[in-house]
C-alpha positions as CSV (number, residue, x, y, z in Angstrom):
1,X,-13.8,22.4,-9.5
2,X,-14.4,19.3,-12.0
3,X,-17.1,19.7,-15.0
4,X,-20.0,18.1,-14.6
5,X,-20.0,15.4,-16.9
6,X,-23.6,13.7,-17.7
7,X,-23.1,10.2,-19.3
8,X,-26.0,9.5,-21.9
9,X,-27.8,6.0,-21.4
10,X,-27.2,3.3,-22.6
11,X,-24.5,2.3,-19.5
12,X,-22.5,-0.9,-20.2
13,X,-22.1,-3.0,-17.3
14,X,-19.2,-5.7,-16.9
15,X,-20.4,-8.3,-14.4
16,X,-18.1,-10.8,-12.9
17,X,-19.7,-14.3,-11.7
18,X,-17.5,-15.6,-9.2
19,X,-17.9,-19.4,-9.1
20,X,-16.0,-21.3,-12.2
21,X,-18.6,-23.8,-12.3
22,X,-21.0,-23.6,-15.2
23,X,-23.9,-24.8,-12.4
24,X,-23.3,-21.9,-10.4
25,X,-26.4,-20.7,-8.2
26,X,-24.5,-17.1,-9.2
27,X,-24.2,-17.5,-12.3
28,X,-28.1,-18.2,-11.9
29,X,-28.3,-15.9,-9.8
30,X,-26.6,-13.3,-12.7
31,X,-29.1,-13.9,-15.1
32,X,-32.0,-13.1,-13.1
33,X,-30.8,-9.4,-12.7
34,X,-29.9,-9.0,-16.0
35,X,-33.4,-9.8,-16.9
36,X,-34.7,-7.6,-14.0
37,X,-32.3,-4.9,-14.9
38,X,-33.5,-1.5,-16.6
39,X,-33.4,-1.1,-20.0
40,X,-30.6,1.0,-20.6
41,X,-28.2,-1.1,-18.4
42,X,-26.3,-3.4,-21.3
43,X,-24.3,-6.1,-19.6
44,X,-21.3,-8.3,-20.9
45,X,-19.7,-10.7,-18.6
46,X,-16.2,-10.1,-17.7
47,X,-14.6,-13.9,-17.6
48,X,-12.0,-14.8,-15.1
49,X,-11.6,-18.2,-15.8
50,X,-8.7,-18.2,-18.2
51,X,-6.6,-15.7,-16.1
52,X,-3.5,-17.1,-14.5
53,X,-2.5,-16.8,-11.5
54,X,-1.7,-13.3,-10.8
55,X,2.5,-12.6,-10.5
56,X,4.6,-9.4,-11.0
57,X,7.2,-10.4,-12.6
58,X,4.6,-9.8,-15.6
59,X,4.1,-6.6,-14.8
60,X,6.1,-5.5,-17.7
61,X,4.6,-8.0,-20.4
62,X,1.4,-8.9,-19.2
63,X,0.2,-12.1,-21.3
64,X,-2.6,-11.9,-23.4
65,X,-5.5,-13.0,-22.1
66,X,-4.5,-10.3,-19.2
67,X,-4.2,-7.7,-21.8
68,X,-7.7,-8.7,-23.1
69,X,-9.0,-8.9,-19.7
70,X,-8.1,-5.4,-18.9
71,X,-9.4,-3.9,-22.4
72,X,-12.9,-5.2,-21.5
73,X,-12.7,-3.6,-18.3
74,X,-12.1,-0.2,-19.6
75,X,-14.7,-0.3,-21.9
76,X,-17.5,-0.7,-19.6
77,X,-18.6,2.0,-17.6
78,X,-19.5,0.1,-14.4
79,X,-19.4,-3.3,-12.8
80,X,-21.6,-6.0,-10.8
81,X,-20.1,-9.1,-8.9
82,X,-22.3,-11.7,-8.5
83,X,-20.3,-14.3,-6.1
84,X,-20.3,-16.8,-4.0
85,X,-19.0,-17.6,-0.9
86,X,-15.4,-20.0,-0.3
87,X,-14.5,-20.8,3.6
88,X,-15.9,-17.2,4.6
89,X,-14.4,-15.2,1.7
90,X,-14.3,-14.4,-1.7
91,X,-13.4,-17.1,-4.1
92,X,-9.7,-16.9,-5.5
93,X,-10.4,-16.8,-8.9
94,X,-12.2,-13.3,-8.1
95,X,-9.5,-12.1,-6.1
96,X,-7.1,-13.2,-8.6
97,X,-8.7,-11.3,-11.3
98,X,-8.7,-8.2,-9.1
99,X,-5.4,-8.6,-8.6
100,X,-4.9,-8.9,-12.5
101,X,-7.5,-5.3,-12.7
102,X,-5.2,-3.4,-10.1
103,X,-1.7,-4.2,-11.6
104,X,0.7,-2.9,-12.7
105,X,1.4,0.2,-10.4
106,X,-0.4,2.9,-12.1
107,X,-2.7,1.3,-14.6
108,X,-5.9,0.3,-12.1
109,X,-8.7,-0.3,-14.2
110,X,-11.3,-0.5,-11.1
111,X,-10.1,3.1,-10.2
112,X,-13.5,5.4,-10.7
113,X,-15.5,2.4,-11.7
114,X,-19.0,1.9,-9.7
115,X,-19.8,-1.1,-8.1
116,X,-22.6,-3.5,-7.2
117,X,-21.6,-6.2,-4.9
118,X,-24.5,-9.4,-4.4
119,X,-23.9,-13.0,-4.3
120,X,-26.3,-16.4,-3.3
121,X,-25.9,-18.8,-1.1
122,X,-27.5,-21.9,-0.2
123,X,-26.9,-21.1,3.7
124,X,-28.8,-18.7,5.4
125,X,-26.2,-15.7,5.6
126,X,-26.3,-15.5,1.8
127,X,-22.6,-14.6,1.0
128,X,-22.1,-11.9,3.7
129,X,-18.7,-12.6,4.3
130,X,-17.8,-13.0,1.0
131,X,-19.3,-9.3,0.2
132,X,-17.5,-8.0,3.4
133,X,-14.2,-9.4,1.9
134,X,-14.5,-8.2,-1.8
135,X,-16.1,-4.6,-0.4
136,X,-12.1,-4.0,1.1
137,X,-10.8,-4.9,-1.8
138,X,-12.9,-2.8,-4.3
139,X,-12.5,0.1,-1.0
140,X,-8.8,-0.5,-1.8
141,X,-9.0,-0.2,-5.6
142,X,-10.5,2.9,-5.7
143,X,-13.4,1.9,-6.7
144,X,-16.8,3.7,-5.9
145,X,-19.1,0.9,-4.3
146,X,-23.1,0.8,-4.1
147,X,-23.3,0.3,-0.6
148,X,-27.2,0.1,0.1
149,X,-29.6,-1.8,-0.3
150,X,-26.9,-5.2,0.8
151,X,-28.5,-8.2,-1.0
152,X,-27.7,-11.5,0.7
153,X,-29.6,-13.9,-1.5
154,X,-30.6,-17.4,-0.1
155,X,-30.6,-19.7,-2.6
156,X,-33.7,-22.3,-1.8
157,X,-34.5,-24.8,-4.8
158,X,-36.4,-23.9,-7.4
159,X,-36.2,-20.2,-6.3
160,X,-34.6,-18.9,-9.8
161,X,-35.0,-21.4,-13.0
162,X,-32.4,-21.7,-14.8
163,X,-33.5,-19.3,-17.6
164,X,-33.5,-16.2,-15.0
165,X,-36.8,-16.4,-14.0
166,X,-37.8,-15.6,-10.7
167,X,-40.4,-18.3,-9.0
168,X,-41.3,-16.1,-6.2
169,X,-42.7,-12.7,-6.1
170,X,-40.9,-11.0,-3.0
171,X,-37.6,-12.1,-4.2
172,X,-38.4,-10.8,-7.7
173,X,-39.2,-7.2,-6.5
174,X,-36.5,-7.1,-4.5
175,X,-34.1,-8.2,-7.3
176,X,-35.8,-5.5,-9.3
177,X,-35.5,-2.6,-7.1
178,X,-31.8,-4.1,-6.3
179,X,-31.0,-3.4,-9.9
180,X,-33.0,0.1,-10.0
181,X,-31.0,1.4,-7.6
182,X,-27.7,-0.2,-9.1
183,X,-29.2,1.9,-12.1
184,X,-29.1,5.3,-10.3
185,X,-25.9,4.6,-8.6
186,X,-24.2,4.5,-11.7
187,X,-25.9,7.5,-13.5
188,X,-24.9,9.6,-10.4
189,X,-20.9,8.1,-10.0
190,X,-21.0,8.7,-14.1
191,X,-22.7,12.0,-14.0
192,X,-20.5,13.8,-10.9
193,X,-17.2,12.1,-11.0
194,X,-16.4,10.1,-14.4
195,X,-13.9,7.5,-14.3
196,X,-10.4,8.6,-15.4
């Protein structure tokens, strides 16, 4: 039987933005639940956007900026991804950094590490596909995933300014209870089975 292992707060929390762009409605999007977020959650975005395109013929001698990428993930205790939606998946820069997480055979850093999946979108389904896509993934990689409450955001103008603040009530208490429960997700994946 495995010891109980309680994690004392503050939790560190990597979050991925999945767009590129610098005018992302995620990256937005992102900033808004880190200033709905509880206080002991301390994020640090994880960046993608220098990665290479994954190939394992580097497995041996992964390049630098793959080796960084890997030593931020296993110093966070959990992750969010905050992404959009490309042709009814997940954008390839996100898949390729998974890919870059998972490899080499044996060194996963998503193994053990709890999830929150969200994303925005300016179309009505709010990224649903996208999630579906990145929840087999994460499934995949071992990685224990937050599964309720599903947050499909609908990006309407002027919804979240720029800053992170939230224009409209309902879609600020829902962001805030999003990231409550993101909250006690990890204390309980941390507390009853910490990552390896």
């Amino acid at each position: 039987m495995p010891t109980i292992f309680e994690h004392e707060p503050p939790y560190s929390v990597g979050y991925f933005v999945g767009s590129l762009s610098v005018h992302s409605i995620n990256r937005t999007l992102s900033k808004a639940l880190i200033r709905l977020a509880p206080d002991d959650l301390e994020f640090t975005e994880i960046v993608i956007k220098d990665l290479p395109l994954y190939n394992r013929d580097l497995d041996a001698d992964y390049p630098p900026v793959a080796r960084e990428f890997k030593r931020q993930l296993n110093g966070v205790d959990a992750l969010l991804f905050v992404t959009p939606e490309y042709n009814r998946s997940v954008p390839g820069a996100l898949k390729n950094a998974l890919d870059w997480a998972s490899r080499p055979w044996g060194s996963n850093a998503l193994t053990g590490k709890p999830c929150g999946v969200i994303g925005a979108s300016s179309g009505a389904i709010g990224t649903a596909l996208a999630q579906q896509s990145l929840r087999g993934t994460l499934a995949f990689s071992n990685a224990p995933q937050m599964t309720a409450p599903e947050a499909y955001i609908h990006m309407t103008p002027g919804l979240i300014a720029e800053d992170g603040r939230v224009t409209n009530e309902g879609t600020e208490e829902f962001l805030r209870a999003y990231m409550a429960e993101f909250h006690d997700f990890v204390l309980r994946v941390l507390t009853v089975l910490p990552p390896r």
